[in-house]
Every structure is written in C-alpha cells, then in structure tokens.
PDB file as gemmi writes it, atoms N, CA and C in Angstrom:
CRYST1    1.000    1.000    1.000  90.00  90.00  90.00 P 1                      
ATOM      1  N   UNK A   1      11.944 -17.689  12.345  1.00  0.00           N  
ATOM      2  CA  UNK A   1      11.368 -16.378  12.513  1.00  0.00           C  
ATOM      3  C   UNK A   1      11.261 -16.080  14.005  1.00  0.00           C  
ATOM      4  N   UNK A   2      12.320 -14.960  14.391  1.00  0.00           N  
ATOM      5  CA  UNK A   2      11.981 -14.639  15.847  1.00  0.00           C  
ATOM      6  C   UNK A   2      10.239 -13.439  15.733  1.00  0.00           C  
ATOM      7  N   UNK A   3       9.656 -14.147  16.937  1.00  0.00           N  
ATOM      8  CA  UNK A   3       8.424 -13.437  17.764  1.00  0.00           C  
ATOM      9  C   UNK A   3       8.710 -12.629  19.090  1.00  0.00           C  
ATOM     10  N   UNK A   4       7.900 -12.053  18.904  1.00  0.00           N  
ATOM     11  CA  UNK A   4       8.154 -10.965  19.967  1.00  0.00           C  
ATOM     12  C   UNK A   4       6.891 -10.241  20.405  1.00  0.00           C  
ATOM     13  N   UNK A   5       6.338 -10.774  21.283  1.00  0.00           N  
ATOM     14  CA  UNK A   5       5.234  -9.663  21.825  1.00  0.00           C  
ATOM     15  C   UNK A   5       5.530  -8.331  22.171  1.00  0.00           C  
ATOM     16  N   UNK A   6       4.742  -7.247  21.724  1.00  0.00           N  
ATOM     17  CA  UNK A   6       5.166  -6.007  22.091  1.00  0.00           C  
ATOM     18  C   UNK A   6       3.762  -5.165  22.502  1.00  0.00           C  
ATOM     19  N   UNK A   7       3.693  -4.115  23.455  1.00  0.00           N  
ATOM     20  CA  UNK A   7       2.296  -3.249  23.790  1.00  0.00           C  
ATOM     21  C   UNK A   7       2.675  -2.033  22.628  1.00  0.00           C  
ATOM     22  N   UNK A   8       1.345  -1.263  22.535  1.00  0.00           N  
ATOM     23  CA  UNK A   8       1.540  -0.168  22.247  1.00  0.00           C  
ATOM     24  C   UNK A   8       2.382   0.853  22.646  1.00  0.00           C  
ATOM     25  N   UNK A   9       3.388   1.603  22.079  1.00  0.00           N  
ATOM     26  CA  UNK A   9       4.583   2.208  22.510  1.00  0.00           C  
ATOM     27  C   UNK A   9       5.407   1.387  22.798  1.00  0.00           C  
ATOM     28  N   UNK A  10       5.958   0.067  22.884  1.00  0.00           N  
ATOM     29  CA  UNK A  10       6.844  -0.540  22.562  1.00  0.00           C  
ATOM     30  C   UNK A  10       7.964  -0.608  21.675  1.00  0.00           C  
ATOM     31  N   UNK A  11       9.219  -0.461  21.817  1.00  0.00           N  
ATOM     32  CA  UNK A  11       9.862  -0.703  20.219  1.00  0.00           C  
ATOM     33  C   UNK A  11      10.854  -2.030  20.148  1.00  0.00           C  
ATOM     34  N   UNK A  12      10.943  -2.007  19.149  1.00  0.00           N  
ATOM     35  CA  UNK A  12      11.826  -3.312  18.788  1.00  0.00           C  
ATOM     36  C   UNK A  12      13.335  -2.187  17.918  1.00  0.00           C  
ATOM     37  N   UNK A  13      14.618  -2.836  18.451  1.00  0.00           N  
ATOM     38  CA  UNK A  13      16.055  -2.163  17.430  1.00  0.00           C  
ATOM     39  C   UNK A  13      15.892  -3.590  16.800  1.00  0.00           C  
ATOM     40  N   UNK A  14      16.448  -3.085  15.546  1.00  0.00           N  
ATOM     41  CA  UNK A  14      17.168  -4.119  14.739  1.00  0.00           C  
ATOM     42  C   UNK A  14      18.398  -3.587  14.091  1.00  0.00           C  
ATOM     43  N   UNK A  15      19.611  -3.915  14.336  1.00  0.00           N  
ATOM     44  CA  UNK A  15      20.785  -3.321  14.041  1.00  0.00           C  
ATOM     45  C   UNK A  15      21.311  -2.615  14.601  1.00  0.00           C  
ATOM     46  N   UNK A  16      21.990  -1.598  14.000  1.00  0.00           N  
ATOM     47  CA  UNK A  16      22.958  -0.318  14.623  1.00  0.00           C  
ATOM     48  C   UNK A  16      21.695   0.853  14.028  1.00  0.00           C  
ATOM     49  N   UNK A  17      20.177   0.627  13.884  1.00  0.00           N  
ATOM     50  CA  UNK A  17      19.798   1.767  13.626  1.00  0.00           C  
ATOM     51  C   UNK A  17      18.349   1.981  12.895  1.00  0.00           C  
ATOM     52  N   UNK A  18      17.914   0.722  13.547  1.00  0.00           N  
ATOM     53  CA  UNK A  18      16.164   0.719  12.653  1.00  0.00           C  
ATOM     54  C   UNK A  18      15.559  -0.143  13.996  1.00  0.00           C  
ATOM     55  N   UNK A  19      14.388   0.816  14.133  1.00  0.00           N  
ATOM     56  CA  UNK A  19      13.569   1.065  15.680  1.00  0.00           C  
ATOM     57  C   UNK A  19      12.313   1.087  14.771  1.00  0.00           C  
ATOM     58  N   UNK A  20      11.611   0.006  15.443  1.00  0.00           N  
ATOM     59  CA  UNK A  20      10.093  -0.475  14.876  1.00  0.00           C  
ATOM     60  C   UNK A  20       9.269  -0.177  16.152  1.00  0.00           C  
ATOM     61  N   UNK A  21       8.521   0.557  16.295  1.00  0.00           N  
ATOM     62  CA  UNK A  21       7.470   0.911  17.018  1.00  0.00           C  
ATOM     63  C   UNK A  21       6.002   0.664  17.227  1.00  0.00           C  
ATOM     64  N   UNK A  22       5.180  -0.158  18.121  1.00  0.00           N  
ATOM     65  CA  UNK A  22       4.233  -0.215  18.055  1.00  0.00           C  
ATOM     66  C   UNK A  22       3.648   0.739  18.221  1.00  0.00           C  
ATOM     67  N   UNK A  23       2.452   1.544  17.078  1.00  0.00           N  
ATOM     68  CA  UNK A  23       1.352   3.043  16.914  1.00  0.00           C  
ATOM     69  C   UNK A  23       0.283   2.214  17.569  1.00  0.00           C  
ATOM     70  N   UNK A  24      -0.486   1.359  16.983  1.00  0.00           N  
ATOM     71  CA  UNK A  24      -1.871   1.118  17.591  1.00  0.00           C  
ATOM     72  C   UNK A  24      -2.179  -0.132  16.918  1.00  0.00           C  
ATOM     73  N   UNK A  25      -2.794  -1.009  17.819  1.00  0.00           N  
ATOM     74  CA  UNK A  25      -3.810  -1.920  17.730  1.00  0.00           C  
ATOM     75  C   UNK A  25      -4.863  -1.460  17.756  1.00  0.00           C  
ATOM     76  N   UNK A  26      -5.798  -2.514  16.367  1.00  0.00           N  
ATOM     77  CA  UNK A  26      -6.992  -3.105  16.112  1.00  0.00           C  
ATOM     78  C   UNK A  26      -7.476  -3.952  16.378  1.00  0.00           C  
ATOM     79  N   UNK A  27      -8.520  -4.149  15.972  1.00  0.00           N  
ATOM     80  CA  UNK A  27      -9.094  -5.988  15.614  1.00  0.00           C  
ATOM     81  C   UNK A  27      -8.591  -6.145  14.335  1.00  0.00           C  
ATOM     82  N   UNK A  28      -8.452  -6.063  13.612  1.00  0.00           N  
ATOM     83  CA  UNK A  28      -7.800  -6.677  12.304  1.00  0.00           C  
ATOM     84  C   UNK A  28      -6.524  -5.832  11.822  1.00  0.00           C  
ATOM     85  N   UNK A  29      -5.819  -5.378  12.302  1.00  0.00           N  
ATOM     86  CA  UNK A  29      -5.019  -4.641  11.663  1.00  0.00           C  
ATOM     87  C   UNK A  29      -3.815  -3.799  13.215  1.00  0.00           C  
ATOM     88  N   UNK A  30      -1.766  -4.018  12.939  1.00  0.00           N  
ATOM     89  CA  UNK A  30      -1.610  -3.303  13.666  1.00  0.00           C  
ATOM     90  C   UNK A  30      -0.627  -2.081  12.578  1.00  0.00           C  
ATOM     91  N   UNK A  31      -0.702  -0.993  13.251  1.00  0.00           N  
ATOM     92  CA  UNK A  31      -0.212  -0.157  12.837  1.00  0.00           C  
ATOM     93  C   UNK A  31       1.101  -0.052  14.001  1.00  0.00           C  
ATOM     94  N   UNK A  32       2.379   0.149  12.757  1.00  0.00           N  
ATOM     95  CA  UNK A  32       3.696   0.320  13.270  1.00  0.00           C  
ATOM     96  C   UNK A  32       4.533   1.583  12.245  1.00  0.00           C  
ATOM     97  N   UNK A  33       5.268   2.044  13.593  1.00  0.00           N  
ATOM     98  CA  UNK A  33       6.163   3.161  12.889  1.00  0.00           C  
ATOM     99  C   UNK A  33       7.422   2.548  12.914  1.00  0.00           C  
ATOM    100  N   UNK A  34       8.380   2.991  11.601  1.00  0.00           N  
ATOM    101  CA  UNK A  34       9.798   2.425  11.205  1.00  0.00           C  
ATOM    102  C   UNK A  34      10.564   3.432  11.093  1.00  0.00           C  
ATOM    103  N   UNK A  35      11.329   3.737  12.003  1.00  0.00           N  
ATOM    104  CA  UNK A  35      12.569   4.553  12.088  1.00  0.00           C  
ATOM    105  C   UNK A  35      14.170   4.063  11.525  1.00  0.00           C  
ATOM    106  N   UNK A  36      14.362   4.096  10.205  1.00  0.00           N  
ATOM    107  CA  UNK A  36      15.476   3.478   9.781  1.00  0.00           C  
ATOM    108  C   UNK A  36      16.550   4.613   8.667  1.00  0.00           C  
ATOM    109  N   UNK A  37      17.965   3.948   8.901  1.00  0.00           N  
ATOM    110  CA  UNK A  37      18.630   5.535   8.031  1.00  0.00           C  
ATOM    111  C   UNK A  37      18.526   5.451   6.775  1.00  0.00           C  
ATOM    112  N   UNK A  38      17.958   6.326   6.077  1.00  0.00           N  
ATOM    113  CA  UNK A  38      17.723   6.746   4.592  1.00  0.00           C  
ATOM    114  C   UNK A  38      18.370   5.920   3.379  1.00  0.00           C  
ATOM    115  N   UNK A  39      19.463   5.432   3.860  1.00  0.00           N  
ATOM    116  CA  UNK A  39      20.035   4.683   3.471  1.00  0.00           C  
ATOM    117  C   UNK A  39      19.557   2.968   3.454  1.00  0.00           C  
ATOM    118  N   UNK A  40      18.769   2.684   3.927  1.00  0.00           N  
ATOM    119  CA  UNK A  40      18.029   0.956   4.084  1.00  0.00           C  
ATOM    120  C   UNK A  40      16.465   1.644   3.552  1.00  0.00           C  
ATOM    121  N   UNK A  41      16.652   0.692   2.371  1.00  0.00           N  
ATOM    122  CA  UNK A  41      14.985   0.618   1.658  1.00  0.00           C  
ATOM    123  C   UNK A  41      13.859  -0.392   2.703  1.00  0.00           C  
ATOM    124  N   UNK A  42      12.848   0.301   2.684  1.00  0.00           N  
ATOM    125  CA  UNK A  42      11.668  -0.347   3.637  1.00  0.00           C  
ATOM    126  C   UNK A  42      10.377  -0.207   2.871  1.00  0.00           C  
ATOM    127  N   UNK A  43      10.077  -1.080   2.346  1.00  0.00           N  
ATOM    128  CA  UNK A  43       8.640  -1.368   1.493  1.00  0.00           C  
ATOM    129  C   UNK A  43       7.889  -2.236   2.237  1.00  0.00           C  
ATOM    130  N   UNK A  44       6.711  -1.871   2.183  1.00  0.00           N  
ATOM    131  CA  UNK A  44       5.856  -3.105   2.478  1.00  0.00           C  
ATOM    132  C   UNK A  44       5.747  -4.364   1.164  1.00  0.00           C  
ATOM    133  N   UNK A  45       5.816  -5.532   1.751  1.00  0.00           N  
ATOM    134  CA  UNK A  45       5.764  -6.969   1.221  1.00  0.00           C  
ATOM    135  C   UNK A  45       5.470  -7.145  -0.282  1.00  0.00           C  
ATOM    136  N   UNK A  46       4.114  -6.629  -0.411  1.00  0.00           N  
ATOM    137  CA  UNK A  46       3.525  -6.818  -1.420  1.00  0.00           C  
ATOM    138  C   UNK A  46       3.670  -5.575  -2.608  1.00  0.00           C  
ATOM    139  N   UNK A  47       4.671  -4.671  -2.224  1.00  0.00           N  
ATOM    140  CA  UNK A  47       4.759  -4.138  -3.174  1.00  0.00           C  
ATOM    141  C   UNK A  47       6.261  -4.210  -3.833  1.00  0.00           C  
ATOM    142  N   UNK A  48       7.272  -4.830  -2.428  1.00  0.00           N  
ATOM    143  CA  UNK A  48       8.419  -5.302  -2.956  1.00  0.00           C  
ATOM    144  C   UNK A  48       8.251  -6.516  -3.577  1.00  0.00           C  
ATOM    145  N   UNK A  49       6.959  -7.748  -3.526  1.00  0.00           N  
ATOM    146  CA  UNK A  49       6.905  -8.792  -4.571  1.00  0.00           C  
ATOM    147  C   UNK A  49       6.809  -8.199  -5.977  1.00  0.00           C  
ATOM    148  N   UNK A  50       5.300  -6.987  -6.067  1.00  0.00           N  
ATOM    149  CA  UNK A  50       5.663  -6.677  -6.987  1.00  0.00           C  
ATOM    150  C   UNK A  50       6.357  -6.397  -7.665  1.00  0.00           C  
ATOM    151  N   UNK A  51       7.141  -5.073  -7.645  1.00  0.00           N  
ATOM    152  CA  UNK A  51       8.936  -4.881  -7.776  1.00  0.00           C  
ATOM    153  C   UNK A  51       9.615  -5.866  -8.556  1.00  0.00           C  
ATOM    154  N   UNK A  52       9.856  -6.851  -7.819  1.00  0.00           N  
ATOM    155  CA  UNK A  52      10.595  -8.292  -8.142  1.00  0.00           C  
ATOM    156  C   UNK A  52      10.257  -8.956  -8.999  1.00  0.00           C  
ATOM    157  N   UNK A  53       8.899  -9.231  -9.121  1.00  0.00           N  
ATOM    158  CA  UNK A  53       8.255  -9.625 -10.397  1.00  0.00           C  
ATOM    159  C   UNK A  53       8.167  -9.041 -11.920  1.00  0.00           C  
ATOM    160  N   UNK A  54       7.761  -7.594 -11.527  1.00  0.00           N  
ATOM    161  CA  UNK A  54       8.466  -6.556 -12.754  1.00  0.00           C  
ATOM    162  C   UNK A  54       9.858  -6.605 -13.437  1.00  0.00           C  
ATOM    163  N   UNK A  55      10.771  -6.741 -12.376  1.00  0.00           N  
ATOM    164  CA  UNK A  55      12.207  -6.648 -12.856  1.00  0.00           C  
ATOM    165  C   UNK A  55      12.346  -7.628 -13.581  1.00  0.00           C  
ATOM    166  N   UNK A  56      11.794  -9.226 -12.895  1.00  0.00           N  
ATOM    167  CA  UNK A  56      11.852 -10.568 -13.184  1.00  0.00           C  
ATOM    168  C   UNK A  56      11.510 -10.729 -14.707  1.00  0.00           C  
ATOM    169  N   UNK A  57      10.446  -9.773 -15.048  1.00  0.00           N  
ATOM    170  CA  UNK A  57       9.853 -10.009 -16.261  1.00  0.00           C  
ATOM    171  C   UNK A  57      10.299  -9.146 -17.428  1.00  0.00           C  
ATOM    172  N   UNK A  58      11.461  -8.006 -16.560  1.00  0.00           N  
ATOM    173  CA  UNK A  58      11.579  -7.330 -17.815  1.00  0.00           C  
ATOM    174  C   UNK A  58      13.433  -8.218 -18.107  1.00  0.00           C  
ATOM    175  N   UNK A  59      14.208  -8.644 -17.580  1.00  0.00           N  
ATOM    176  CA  UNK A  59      14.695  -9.575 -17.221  1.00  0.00           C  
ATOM    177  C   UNK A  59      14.555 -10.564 -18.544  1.00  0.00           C  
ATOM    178  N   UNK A  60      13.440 -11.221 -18.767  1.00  0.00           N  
ATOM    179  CA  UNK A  60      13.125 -12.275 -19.583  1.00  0.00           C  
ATOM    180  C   UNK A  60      13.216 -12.007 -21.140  1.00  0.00           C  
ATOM    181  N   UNK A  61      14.239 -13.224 -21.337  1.00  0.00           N  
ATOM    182  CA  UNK A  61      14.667 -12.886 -22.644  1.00  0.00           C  
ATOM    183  C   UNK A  61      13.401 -12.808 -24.085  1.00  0.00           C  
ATOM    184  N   UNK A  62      12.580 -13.095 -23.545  1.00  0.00           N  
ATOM    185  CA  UNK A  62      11.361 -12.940 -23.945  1.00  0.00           C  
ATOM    186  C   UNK A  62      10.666 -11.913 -24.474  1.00  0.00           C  
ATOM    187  N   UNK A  63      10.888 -11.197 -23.935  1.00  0.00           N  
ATOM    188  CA  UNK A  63      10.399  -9.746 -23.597  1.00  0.00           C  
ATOM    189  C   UNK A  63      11.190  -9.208 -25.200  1.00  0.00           C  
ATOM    190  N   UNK A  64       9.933  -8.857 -26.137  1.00  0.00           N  
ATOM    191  CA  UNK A  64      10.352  -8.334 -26.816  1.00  0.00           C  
ATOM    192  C   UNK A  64      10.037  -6.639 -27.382  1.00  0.00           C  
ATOM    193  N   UNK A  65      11.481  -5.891 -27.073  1.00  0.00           N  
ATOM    194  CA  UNK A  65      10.810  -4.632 -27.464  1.00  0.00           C  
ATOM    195  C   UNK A  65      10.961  -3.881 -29.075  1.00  0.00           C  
ATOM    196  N   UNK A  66      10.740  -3.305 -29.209  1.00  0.00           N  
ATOM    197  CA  UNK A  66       9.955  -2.599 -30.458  1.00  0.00           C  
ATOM    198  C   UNK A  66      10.962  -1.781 -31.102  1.00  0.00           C  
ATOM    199  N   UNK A  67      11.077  -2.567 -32.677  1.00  0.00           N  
ATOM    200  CA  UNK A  67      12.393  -1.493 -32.941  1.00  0.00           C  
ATOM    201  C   UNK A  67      11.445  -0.211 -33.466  1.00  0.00           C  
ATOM    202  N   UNK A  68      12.357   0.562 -33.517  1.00  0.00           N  
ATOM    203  CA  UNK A  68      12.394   2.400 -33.661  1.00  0.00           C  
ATOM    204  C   UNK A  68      11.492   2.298 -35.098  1.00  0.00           C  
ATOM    205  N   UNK A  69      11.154   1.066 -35.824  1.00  0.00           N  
ATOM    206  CA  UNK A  69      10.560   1.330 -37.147  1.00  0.00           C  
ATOM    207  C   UNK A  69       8.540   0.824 -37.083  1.00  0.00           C  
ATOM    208  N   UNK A  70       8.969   0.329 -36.242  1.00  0.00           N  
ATOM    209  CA  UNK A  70       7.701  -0.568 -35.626  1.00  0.00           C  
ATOM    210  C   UNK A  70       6.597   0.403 -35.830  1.00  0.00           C  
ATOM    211  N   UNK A  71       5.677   0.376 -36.130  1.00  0.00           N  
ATOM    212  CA  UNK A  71       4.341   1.651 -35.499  1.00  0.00           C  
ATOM    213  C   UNK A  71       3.610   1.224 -34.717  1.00  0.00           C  
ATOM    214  N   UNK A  72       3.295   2.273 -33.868  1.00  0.00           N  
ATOM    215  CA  UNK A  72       3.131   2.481 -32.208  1.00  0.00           C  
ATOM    216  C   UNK A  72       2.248   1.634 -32.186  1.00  0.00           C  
ATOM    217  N   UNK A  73       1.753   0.815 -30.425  1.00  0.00           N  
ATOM    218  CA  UNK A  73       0.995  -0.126 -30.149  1.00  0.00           C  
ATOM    219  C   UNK A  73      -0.427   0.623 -29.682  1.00  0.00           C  
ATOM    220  N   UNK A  74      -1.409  -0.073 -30.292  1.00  0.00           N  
ATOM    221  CA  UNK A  74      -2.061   0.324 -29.255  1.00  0.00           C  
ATOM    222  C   UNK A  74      -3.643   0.634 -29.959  1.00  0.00           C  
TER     223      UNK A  74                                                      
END                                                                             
C-alpha cells in the first residue's frame, strides 16, 4: 500500500484521469473530493462489501426462490 502525506488542497492523480483531493481535516475524520470519468465506479468500502456480499448470496445455490404457485411470504 503506497502512503502519501497530503495538506488540505492537495491532490493525488491516479491514472490517465481520477484526481483525489484533500477538502478538510478533522480530529476523527478526513474529508476528500474524487474527480473520476463517469465511466470508473467509486463507492465507499463498506458499501461495495456490502454489494459483494449480496451478489455472493444471491449467487448461492441455496437460495431458494418461490415458484409462481407458492403463496406470498410474509
């Protein structure tokens, strides 16, 4: 994992086209802006685990869904 100290208004490129910007420091928390082309997905962490885990589970042969005769769950 490359590190990189950066100040506020600082940016970091990565590629031919995604510019990470330091907005502001906290004490617990930094806020950054992501300039990237529409085309590259950018999620934060924990909601792309989630994501992954969803897919993962619908994925599983396990997963059983409901034939058309079934009556509704719930």
């Amino acid at each position: 994992m490359l590190r990189i100290r950066r100040r506020v208004g600082e940016r970091i490129v990565i590629g031919d086209g995604i510019i990470v910007e330091i907005i502001g420091v906290e004490p617990n928390a930094v806020r950054i802006g992501i300039d990237a082309p529409r085309d590259v997905p950018v999620y934060r962490e924990e909601l792309w685990k989630a994501v992954q885990a969803e897919n993962l589970a619908a994925a599983s042969p396990d997963v059983r869904l409901p034939a058309p005769d079934d009556p509704p769950a719930g």
